[in-house]
C-alpha positions in Angstrom: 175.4 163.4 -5.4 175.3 159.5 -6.4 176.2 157.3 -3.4 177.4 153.4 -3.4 176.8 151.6 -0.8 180.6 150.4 -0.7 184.2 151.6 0.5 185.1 153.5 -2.6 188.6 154.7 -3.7 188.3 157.8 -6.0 191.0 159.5 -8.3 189.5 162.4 -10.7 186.1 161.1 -10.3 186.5 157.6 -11.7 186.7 155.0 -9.3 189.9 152.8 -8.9 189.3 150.6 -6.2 186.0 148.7 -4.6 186.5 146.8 -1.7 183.5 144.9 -1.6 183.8 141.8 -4.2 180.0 142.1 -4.8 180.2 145.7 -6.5 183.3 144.3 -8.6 181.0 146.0 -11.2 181.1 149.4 -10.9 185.2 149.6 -11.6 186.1 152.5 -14.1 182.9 154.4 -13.3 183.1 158.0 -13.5 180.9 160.7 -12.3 180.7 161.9 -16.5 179.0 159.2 -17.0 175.9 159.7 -14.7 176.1 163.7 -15.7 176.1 162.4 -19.6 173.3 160.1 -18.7 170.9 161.3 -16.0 171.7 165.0 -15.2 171.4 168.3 -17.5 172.5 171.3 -14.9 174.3 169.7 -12.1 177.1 168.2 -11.2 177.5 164.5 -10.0 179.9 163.8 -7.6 180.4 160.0 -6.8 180.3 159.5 -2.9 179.8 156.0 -0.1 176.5 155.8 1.2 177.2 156.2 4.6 179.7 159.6 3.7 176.6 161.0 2.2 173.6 160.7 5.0 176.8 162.0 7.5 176.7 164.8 5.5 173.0 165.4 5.2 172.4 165.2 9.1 175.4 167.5 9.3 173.3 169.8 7.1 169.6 169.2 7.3 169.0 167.0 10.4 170.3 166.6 13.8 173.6 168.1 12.9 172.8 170.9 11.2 173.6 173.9 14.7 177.2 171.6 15.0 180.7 172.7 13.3 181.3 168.9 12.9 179.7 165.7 13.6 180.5 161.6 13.7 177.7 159.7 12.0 177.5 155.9 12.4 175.1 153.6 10.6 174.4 150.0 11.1 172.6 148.1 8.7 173.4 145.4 6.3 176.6 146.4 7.0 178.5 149.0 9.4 179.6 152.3 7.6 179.6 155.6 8.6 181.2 159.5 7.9 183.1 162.3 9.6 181.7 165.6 8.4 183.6 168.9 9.4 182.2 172.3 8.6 180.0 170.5 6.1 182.3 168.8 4.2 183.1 165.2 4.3 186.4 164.5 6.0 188.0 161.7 3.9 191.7 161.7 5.7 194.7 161.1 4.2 194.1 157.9 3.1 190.8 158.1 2.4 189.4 156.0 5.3 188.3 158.3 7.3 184.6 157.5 8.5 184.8 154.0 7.0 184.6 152.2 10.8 183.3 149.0 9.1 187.2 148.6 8.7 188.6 149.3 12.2 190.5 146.0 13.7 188.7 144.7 16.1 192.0 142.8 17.6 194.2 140.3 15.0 191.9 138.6 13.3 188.4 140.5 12.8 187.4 143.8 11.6 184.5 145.6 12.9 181.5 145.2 9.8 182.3 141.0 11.3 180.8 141.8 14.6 178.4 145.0 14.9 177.0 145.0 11.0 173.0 144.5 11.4 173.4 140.9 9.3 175.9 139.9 11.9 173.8 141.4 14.8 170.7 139.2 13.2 172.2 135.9 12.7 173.9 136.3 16.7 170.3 136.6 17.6 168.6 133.9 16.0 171.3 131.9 17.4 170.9 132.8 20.8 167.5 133.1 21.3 165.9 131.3 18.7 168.4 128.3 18.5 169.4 127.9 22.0 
């Protein structure tokens, strides 16, 4: 498995959407390409960062005795996966898991306020600036 750290949108493997302006590069990327270039017996499945370490606590770490299990990750950013019966839950819409997106209220989305950049700069600020 190959994971991004970005909010991916996926059709057939090839991705058609990336929300973050940074990874603006990776457009058109399909999961061929990595099996043509770095793999010779497995498959390569192109997945979010966060989706992917939900889905190895659900199956190698703390997760592993639980039928499903929330995973939330704050680092640079604020991602994060839903894993049921050790699959990655994507929803409808494909969102599911991606809490970096959840409205805060009007104006402000979550990644703004809890992502470990945010949670940094908030305390240099307050206890380092006065």
């Amino acid at each position: 498995m190959f994971s991004l750290r970005t909010d991916l949108a996926l059709e057939a493997g090839e991705i058609i959407k990336e929300q973050n302006p940074d990874n603006s590069e990776i457009m058109g990327v399909k999961s061929e390409t990595f099996e043509d270039n770095f793999c010779t017996v497995t498959e390569v499945i192109i997945e979010n960062d966060a989706r992917v370490a939900a889905l190895g606590e659900a199956t190698k770490g703390a997760g592993k005795n639980s039928k499903s299990i929330c995973y939330v990750t704050i680092s640079t950013g604020l991602g994060g996966g839903v894993v049921i019966d050790n699959k990655i839950y994507k929803g409808d819409t494909n969102i599911a898991g991606y809490f970096s997106r959840m409205m805060l209220d009007s104006e402000d989305i979550a990644e703004h306020r809890l992502s470990g950049t945010y949670l940094i700069q908030k305390a240099n600020r307050e206890f380092f600036l006065g």
